[in-house]
BATI-256609 format. One line per field, with one value per residue (C-alpha): residue in three letters; x, y, z. Coordinates in nm, 4 decimals, decimal comma. Each point is the difference from the previous one (the first is absolute). Layout:
REM residues N
res <- ALA:...
c1 <- X:...
c2 <- Y:...
c3 <- Z:...
This chain:
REM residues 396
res <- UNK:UNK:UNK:UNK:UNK:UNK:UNK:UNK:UNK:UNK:UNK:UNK:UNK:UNK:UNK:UNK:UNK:UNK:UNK:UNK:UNK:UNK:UNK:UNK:UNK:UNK:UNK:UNK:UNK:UNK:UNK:UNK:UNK:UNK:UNK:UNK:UNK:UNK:UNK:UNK:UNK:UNK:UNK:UNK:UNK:UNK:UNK:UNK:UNK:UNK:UNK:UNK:UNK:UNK:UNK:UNK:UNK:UNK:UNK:UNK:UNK:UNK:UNK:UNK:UNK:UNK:UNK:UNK:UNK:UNK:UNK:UNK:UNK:UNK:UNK:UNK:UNK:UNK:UNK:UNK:UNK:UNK:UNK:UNK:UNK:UNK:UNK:UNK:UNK:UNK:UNK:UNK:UNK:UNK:UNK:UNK:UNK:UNK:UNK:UNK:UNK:UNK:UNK:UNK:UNK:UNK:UNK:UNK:UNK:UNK:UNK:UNK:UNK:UNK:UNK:UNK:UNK:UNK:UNK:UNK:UNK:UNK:UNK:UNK:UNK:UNK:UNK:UNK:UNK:UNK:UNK:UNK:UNK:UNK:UNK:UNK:UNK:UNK:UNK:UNK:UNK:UNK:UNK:UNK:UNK:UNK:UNK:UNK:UNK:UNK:UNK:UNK:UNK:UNK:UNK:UNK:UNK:UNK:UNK:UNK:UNK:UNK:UNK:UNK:UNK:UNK:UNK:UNK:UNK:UNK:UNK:UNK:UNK:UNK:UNK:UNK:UNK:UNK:UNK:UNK:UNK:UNK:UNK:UNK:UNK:UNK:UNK:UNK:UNK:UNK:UNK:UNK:UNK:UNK:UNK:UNK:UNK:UNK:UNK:UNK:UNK:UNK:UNK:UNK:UNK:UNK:UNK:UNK:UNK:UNK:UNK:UNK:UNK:UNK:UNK:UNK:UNK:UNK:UNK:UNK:UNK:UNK:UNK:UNK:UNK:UNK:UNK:UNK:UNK:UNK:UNK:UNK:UNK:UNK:UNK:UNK:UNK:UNK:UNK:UNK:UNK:UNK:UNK:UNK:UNK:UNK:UNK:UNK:UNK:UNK:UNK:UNK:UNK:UNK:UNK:UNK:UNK:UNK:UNK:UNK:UNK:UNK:UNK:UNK:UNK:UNK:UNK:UNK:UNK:UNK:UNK:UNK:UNK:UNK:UNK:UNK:UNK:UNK:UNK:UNK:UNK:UNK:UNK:UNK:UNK:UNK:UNK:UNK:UNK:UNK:UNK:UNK:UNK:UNK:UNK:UNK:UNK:UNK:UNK:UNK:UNK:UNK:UNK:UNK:UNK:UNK:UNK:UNK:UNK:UNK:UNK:UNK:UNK:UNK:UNK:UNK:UNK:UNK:UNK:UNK:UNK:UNK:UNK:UNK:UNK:UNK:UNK:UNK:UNK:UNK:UNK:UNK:UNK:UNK:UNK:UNK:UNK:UNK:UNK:UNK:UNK:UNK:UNK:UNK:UNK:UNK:UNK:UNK:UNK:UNK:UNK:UNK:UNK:UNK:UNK:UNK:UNK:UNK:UNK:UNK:UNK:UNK:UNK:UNK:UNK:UNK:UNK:UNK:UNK:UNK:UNK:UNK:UNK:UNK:UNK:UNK:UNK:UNK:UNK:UNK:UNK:UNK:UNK:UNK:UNK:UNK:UNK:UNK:UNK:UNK:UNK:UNK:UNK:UNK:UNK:UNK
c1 <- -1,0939:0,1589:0,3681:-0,1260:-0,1659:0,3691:0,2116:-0,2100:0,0153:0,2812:0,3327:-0,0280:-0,3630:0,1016:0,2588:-0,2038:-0,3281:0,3119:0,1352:-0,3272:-0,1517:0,2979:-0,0005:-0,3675:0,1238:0,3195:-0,2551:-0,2991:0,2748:0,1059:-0,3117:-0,1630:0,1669:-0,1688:-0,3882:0,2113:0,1656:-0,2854:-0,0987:0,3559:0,0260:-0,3003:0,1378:0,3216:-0,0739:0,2270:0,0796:0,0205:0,3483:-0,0138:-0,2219:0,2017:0,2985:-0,1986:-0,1172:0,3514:0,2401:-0,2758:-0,0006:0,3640:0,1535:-0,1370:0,2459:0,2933:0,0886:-0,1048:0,3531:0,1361:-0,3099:0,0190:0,4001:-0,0988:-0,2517:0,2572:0,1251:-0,2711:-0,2923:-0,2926:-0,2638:0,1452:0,0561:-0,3494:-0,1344:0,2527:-0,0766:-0,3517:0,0703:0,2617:-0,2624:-0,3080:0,1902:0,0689:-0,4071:-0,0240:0,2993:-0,1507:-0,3322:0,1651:0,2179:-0,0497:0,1006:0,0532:0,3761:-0,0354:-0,2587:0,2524:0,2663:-0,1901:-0,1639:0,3454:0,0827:-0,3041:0,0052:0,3635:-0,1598:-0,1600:0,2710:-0,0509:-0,3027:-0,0117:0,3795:-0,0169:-0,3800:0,0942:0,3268:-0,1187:-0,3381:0,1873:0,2470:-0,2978:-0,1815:0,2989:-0,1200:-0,3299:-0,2431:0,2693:-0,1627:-0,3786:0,2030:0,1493:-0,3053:-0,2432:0,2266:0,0580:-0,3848:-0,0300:0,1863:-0,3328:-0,2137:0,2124:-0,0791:-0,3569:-0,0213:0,1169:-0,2901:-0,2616:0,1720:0,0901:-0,4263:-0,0807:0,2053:-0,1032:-0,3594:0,0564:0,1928:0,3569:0,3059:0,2732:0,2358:-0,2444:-0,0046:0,3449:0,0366:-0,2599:0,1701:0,3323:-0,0777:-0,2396:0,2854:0,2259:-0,1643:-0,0290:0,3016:0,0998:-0,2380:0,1308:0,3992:-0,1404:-0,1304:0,3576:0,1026:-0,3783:0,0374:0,3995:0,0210:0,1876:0,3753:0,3226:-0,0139:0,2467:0,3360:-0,0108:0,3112:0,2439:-0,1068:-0,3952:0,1196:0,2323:-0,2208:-0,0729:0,0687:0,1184:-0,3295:-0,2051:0,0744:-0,0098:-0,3909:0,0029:0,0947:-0,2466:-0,2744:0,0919:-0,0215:-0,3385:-0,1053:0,0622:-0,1804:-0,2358:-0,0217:0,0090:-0,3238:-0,1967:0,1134:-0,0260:-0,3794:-0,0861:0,1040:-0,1259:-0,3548:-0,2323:0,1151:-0,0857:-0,3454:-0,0423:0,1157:-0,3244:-0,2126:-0,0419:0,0105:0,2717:-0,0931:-0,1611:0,3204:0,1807:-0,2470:0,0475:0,3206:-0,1243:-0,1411:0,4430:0,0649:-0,2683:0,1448:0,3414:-0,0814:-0,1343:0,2801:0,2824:-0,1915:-0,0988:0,3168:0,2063:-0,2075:0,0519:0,3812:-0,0191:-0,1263:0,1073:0,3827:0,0664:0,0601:-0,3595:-0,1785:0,2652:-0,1763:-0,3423:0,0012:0,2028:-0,1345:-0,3369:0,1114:0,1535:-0,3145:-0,2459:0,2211:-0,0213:-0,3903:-0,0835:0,0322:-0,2891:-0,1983:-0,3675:-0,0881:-0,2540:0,2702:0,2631:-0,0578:0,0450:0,3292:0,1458:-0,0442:0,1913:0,2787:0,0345:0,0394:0,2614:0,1975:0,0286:-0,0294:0,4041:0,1243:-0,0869:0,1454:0,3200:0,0613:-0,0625:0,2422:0,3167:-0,0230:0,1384:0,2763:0,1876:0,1354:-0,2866:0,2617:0,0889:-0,3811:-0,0360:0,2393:-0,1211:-0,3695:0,1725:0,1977:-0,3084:-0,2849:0,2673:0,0345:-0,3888:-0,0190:0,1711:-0,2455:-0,2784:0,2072:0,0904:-0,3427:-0,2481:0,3025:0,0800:-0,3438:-0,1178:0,2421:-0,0811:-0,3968:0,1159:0,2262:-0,2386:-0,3580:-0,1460:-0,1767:0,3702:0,1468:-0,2542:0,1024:0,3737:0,0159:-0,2404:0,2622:0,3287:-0,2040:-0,0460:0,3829:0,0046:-0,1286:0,3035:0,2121:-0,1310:0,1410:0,3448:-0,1131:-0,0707:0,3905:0,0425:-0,2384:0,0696:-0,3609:-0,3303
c2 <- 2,4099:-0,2472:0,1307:0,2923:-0,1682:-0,1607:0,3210:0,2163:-0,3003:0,0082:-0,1945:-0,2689:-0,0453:0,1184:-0,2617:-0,2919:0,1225:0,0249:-0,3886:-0,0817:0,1077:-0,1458:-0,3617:0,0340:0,0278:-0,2610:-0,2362:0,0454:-0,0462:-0,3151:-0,1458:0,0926:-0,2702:-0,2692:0,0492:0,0646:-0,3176:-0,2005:0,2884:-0,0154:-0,3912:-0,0280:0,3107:-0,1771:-0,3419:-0,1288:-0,2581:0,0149:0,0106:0,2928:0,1449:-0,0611:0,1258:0,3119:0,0574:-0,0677:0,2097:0,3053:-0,0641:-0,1142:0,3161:0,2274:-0,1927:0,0965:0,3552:0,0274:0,0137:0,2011:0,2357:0,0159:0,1005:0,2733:0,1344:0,0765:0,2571:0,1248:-0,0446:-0,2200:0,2615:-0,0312:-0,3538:-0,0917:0,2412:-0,1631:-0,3675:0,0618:0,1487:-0,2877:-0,2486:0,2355:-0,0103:-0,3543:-0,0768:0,2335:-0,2075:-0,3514:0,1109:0,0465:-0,3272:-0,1864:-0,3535:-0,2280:0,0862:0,3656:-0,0022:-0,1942:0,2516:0,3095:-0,1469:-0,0725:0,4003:0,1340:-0,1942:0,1129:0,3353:-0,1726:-0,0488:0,4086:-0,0007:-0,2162:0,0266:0,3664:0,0824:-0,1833:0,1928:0,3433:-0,0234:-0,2049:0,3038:0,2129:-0,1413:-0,0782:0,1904:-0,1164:-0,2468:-0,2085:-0,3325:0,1849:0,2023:-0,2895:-0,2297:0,2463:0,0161:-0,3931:0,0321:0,2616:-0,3102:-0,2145:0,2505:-0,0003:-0,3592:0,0098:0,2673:-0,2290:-0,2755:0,2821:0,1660:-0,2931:-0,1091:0,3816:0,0016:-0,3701:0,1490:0,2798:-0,3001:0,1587:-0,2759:-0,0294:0,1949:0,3009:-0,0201:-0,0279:0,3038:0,2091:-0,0543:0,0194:0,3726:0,0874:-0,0720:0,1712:0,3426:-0,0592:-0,0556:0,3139:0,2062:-0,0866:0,0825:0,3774:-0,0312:-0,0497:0,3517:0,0235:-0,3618:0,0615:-0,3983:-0,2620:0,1337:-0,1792:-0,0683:0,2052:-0,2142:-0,0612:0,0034:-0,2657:-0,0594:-0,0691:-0,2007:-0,2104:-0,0595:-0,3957:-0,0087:-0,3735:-0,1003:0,2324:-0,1912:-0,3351:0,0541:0,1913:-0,3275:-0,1893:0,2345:-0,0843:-0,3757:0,0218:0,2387:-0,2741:-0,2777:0,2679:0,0092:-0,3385:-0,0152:0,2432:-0,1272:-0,4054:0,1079:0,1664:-0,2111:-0,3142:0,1054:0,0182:-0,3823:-0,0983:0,1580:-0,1681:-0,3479:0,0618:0,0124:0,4110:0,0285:0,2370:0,3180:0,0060:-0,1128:0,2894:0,2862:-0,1622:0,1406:0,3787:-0,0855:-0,0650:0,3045:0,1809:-0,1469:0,0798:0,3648:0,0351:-0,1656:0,2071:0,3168:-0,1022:-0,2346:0,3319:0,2002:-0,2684:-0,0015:0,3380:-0,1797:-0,3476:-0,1745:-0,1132:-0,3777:0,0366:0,0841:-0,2459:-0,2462:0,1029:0,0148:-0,2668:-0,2591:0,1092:-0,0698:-0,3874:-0,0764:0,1223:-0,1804:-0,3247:0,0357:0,1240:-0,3644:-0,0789:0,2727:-0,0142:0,2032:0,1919:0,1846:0,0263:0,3562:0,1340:-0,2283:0,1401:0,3444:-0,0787:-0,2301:0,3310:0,2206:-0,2559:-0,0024:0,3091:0,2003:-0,1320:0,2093:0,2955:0,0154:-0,2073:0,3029:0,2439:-0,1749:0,0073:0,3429:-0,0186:-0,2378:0,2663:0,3373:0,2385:0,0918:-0,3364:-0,0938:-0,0199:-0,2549:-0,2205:-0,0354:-0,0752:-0,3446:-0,0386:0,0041:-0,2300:-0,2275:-0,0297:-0,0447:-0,3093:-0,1543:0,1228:-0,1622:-0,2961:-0,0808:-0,1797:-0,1803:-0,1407:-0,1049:-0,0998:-0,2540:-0,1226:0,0088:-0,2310:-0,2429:-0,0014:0,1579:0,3316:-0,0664:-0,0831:0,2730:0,2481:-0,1636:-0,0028:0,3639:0,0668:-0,1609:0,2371:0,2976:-0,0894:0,0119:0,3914:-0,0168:-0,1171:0,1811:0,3213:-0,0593:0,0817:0,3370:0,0236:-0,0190:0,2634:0,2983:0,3730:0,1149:-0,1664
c3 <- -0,5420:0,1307:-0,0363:0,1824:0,3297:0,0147:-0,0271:0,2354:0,2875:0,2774:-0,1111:0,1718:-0,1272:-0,3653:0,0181:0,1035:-0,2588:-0,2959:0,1008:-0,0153:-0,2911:-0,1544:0,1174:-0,1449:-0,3105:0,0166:0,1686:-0,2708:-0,2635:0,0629:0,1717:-0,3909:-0,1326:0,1999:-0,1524:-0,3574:-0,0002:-0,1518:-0,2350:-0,1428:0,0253:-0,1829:-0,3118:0,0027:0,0402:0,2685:0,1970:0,3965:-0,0082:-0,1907:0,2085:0,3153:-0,1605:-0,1015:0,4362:0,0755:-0,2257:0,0557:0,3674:0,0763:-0,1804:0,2293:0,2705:-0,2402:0,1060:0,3295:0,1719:-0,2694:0,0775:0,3467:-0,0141:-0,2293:0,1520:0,2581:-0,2005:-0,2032:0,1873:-0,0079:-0,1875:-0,3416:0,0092:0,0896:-0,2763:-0,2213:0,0769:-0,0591:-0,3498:-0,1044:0,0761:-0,1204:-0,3809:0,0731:-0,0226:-0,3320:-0,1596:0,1454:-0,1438:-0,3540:0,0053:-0,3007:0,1386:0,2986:-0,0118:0,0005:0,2268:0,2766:-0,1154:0,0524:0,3352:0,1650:-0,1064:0,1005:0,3254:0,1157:0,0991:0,2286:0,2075:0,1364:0,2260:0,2844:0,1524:-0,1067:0,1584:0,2911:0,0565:-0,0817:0,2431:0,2893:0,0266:-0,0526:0,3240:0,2169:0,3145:0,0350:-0,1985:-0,2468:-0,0097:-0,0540:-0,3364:-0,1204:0,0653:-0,1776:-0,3207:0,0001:0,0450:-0,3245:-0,2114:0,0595:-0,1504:-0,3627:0,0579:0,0722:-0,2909:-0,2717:-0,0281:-0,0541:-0,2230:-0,2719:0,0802:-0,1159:-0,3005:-0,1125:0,0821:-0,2882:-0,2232:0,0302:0,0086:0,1846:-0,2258:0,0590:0,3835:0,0357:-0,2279:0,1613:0,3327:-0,0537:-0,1779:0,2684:0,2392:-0,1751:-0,0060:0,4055:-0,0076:-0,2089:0,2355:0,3027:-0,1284:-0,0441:0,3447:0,1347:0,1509:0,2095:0,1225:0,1421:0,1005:-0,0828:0,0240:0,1025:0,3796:0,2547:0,1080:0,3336:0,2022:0,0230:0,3828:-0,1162:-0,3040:0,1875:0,2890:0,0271:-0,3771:0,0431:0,2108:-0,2380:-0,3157:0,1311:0,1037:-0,3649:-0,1234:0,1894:-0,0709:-0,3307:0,0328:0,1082:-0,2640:-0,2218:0,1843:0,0095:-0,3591:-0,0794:0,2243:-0,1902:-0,3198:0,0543:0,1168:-0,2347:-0,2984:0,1347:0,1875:-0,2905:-0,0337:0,3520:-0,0769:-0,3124:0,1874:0,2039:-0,2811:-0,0953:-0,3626:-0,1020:-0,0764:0,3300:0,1663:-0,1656:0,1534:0,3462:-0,0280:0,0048:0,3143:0,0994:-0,1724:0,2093:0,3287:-0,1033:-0,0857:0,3283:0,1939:-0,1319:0,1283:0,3416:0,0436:-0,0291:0,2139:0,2661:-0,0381:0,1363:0,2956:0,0440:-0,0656:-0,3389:0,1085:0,2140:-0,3338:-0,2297:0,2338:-0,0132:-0,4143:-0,0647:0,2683:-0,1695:-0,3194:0,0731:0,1613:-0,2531:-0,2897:0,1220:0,0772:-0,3223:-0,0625:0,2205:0,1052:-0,1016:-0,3060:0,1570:0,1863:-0,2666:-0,0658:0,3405:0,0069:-0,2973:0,1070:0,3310:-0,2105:-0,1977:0,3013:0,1405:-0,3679:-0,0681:0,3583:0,1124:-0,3135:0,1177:0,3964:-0,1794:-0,2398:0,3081:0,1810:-0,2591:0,0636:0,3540:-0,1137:-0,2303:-0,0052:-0,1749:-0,2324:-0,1146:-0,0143:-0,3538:-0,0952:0,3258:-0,1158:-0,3712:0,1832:0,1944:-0,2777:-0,2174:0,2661:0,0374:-0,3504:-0,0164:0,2476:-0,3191:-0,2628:0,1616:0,1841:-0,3260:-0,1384:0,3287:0,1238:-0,3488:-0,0054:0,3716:-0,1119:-0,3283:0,2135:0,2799:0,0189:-0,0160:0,3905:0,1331:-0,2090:0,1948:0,3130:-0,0352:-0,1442:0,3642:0,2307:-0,2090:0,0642:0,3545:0,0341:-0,0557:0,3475:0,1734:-0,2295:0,1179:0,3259:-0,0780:-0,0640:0,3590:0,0888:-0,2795:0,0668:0,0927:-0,0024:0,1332
């Protein structure tokens, strides 16, 4: 039913229901091993470390392939390669779910996760070009938006299937074939949906037009993708200990952070709506001078209010990633699109990768309060960073 509603829409719409739909999936895929990880901790009796390395090699794969993708979907297209990501890491889940050991498990992880690597430069690129006349930065917001709600999907779905005594190994099995006939379905549903194919060249004129200027603000862009990233990251990783420094027990500082999750659902959606509306750096320093603030007075803001705070601290986290992947868009030549989000979703990674390590070991040398207050002051220097892109812009 739902393959149908998506072929019979217009293109542009059938484009933007099809990337989103499948960041759903990629999103709820990884995002399911977050609720799991204690299940499987507990089954396999492992230590942190193991756990960590278990988030990172599933997570960090997906950052693998991205380039590569984007440069072939310049060829092939982006359709195939976001049914065929979704596959690769839909058998990944059945082959985690039957790993005997640790060591397999971290094998098959690091495959399964690779696929990962497809959707977001590939969504991006396929529904920017989709919506280049009128509305980009609404498309791209409401697919970074569609990510959140794989995300928000997850949590239930492990409580349901603990609620009926299934383990871990079932729920990963049970989604990753569920996926996979999606996934099947919507590869016969090809011909009706007629999206997703290689970009038209442009001419040499268009493509050599401020090519120079255009990649240095590409490169910038990028910079603050990854500042951006290390934001949303350091925040999220360190929170629930702030919380629990002010006296909430654990498990009730771990569902504060739905009420983020909430806020930063909702800011990718109406912060790409406004970037059809206002300049990126107005709304890079709307989010993101939200976002230093509220970090540093998590520290001290009275309880009572917490919940509205967290919902705003989410809408300032998340809300900059959607106008900043809008924006790439009028950087690069439609045709080279693909490969572009690839270096710029790599380049954010980093910031994810890099981002716990770093401000663990400034919370261990120094103190989780000035930890929160020095990882407030670097994300206030996105702010002044965004600047340059003022000297660099063709458009708004």
């Amino acid at each position: 039913m739902l393959l149908n509603f998506i072929t019979r829409a217009p293109r542009s719409r059938r484009t933007l229901y099809f990337g989103s739909v499948m960041h759903i999936w990629s999103d709820l895929h990884f995002a399911l091993m977050f609720p799991l990880l204690p299940l499987i901790e507990r089954d396999m009796n492992l230590s942190f470390t193991q756990v960590g390395m278990l988030r990172a090699t599933f997570s960090g794969a997906s950052a693998v392939l991205q380039i590569p993708a984007g440069f072939l979907a310049e060829q092939m297209g982006e359709f195939w390669l976001l049914v065929l990501g979704n596959g690769w890491v839909s058998i990944g889940l059945v082959g985690m779910a039957l790993a005997p050991m640790f060591g397999t498990l971290i094998v098959l992880s690091f495959i399964g996760g690779l696929g990962g690597g497809f959707q977001h430069p590939l969504a991006s690129s396929m529904v920017s070009r989709a919506y280049d006349d009128k509305g980009r930065s609404t498309a791209v917001g409401t697919v970074n938006f569609a990510g959140d709600l794989g995300k928000l999907l997850a949590p239930p779905i492990v409580a349901a299937a603990i609620a009926v005594s299934m383990g871990w190994r079932q729920i990963l099995w049970i989604t990753g074939l569920a996926s996979l006939a999606f996934m099947v379905a919507a590869a016969l549903t090809r011909r009706g949906v007629d999206i997703g194919k290689p970009a038209a060249e442009e001419s040499e004129a268009i493509a050599r037009d401020g090519g120079d200027t255009r990649l240095r603000a590409f490169a910038t862009l990028s910079g603050i993708g990854m500042l951006d990233s290390t934001a949303r990251t350091a925040a999220l990783t360190f929170l629930p200990f702030v919380l629990i420094s002010r006296d909430m027990d654990a498990s009730q500082a771990i569902g504060m952070l739905t009420f983020v999750f909430i806020g930063g659902a909702a800011g990718k959606f109406i912060v790409g709506w406004l970037g059809d509306r206002f300049s990126t750096v107005s709304l890079i320093w709307a989010t993101k001078g939200l976002t230093a603030a509220l970090i540093a007075l998590a520290l001290y803001a009275p309880m009572a209010t917490m919940i509205p705070l967290l919902v705003l601290l989410g809408i300032g986290l998340n809300g900059t990633s959607s106008i900043l992947y809008a924006t790439v868009a009028e950087y690069v030549p439609a045709r080279r699109r693909g490969r572009y989000y690839g270096f710029f979703y790599t380049t954010n990674e980093i910031g994810t990768v890099v981002a716990p390590i770093a401000y663990g070991v400034i919370a261990d040398a120094l103190s989780l309060n000035a930890t929160m207050l020095i990882m407030g002051g670097i994300t206030a220097m996105i702010l002044p960073a965004s600047l340059l892109l003022l000297t660099r812009r063709f458009t708004q």
